[in-house]
C-alpha positions, 0 to 999 in steps of 0.5 A: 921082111919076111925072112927076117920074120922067119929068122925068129921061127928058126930061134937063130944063134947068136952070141953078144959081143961088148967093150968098155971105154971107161969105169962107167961102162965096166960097172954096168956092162952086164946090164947094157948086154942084158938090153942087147940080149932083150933087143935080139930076143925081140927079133927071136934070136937066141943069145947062147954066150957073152963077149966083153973086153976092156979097151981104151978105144975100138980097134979100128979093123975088128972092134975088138982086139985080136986076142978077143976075134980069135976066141970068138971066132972059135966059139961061133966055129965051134958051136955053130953060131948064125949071128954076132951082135954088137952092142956099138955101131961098127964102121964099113970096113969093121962089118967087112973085116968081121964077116970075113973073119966069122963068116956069119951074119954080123949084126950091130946094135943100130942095124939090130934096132933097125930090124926091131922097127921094121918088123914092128911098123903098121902104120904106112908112115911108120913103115916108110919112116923104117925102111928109108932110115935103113937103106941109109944106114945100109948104103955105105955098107953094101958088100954083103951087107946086100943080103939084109936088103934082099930079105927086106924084099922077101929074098928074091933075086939073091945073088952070092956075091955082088962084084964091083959093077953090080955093087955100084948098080946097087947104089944107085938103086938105093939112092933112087929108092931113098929119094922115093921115099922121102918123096913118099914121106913127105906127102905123109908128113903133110897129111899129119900137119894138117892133122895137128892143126884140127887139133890146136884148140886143145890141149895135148899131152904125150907120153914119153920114156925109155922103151919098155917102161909101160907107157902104152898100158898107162895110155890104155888106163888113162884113155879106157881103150885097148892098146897093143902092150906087151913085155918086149922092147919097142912094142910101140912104133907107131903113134897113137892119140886118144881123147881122154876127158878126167873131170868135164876137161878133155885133152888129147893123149898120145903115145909115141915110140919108146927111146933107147941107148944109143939109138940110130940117128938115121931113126931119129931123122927119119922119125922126127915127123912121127915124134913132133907128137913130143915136140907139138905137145903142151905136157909131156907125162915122162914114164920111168921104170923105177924098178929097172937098175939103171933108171936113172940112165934111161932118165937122162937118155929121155931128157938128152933125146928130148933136147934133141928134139926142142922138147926138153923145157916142156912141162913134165909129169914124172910117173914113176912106174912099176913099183910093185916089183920093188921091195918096200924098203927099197923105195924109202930108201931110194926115194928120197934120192929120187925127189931131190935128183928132179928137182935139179932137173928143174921138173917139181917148180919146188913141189912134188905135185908133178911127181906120181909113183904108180904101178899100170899093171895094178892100177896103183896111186892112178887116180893121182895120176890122173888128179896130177894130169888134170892139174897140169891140163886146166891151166894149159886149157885156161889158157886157150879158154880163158872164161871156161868155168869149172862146173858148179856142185850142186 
């Protein structure tokens, strides 16, 4: 882990590398290389050149087509690039196949998200959930691939390159450690059970959204405490849960990881514990960033990961977030569309009292925030006290 750290430090080069499938992905191709350029620039790295082609489907040795690893082959060559980055998962043999070919540092999209997490943890679960969805995303590819687990370890006992025997030790070393840390998890996770379970006589309210959307600085807002936020994607890894009390009501409000495109499903596995915030929660509060071009996108990718997890019929709070970056005409124009497209979502119940248009950074439209949440927690919190009386105004 150090080294990965270190890799930042040193401003590493690397170059992006993207194809499109389809119409959709050729429109929007710039923005998903700029996600790709925000995820290596996380962990430090420099992108210096872009790389995209037009494809019908991946080529099953290089990704892309040969025409495409010819030219980047002479650009990494030439201006001597550490790292290529792709923006889709590569298969073994493709991770082999490319390394060979460059000989540099491969990285694909899941393996980069990896590194983000692993350098972000804090708490011991989350560590553990980390480390174990990356040996399972690394053990069907080690060759070289090896050196990514000998930085884990802080570079000792690198070797130059493993042969057949020593790559079959690996294996077994990985399996060994994999079944040591769902061991160790699994004590974790029944720590946190016992934990939800103190909570039950209370209601429960999560933040969910697409990374970077500011869900962490409206937790701060809403729960008045310091909590780590800042412009970088997945800024939150570990979960946090804060009493917050709006009106003699009090609820628990938890903030847990931001979800992304194409997220790993090692990552989601591993992080399912973590994320049962979501899945145990009475109201979910859905942070959208409403100045980002493809929030729509990052709505369904939201609503898709939520359906994953059981969690998508639960009650939601829109909060359309960071409308100061938008220009005022833009938001009477768009929001309109806007309204309409949650409705069909089955999220207003035929009103807007669960839609809110904030910005967290300048505190704008929070006390509707805060009006809508206390709306939607006292009729959870009748439920579990049906006698609870609203205080009387004298």
């Amino acid at each position: 882990m150090d080294e990965i750290i270190a890799t930042g430090a040193k401003n590493e080069k690397a170059v992006l590398v993207a194809a499109s499938f389809s119409s959709k992905d050729a429109g929007r191709i710039n923005e998903y290389l700029d996600e790709l350029e925000f995820l290596a620039s996380t962990l430090g790295l420099k992108a210096i050149r872009r790389f995209t082609q037009k494809m019908e489907r991946p080529e099953p040795g290089t990704y892309v087509r040969k025409g495409k690893v010819d030219e980047i082959k002479e650009y990494v060559r030439s201006y001597g690039i550490d790292l290529v980055i792709f923006d889709d998962d590569l298969s073994p043999s493709q991770l082999r196949n490319l390394e060979r070919i460059f000989k540099c540092r491969i990285y694909d999209r899941s393996l980069l998200i990896l590194d983000i997490f692993l350098k972000r943890a804090q708490t011991a679960q989350a560590k553990t959930q980390v480390e174990l969805a990356r040996y399972q995303y690394l053990m069907p590819r080690l060759t070289r691939l090896w050196t990514h687990l000998e930085r884990q370890r802080g570079g000792t006992g690198t070797r130059g390159g493993a042969g057949e025997k020593e790559i079959e030790t690996d294996k077994r070393n990985i399996r060994n450690q994999i079944n040591v840390l769902k061991g160790r998890l699994e004590k974790i996770n029944k720590q946190s059970i016992t934990q939800r379970k103190s909570r039950s006589k209370i209601v429960r309210v999560a933040l969910v959204g697409y990374t970077n959307v500011g869900k962490s600085t409206v937790m701060a807002l809403l729960s008045k405490s310091k909590i780590h936020a800042e412009n970088k994607l997945f800024a939150t890894v570990d979960s946090t849960v804060r009493k917050v009390v709006i009106d003699q009501i009090p609820f628990l409000l938890s903030d847990t990881v931001g979800f992304i495109r194409k997220l790993p499903h090692h990552l989601i596995e591993s992080f399912k514990s973590t994320l049962d915030e979501v899945s145990e929660s009475d109201i979910l509060l859905h942070v959208v960033d409403y100045s980002h071009p493809l929030y729509r996108e990052q709505m369904d990718v939201v609503n898709q990961t939520l359906s994953e997890l059981g969690a998508a019929e639960k009650p939601q709070i829109v909060v359309f977030n960071k409308i100061d970056q938008i220009y005022p005409d833009q938001k009477m124009r768009v929001e309109g569309d806007v309204l309409h497209e949650i409705k069909g979502m089955k999220l207003m119940n035929g009103d807007n009292n669960n839609v809110v248009y904030v910005s967290a950074t300048k505190r704008t439209n929070i006390e509707q925030l805060r009006n809508a949440i206390l709306n939607r927690v006292k009729e959870q919190h009748l439920r579990i006290y049906p006698n609870y009386l609203e205080p009387k105004a004298y």
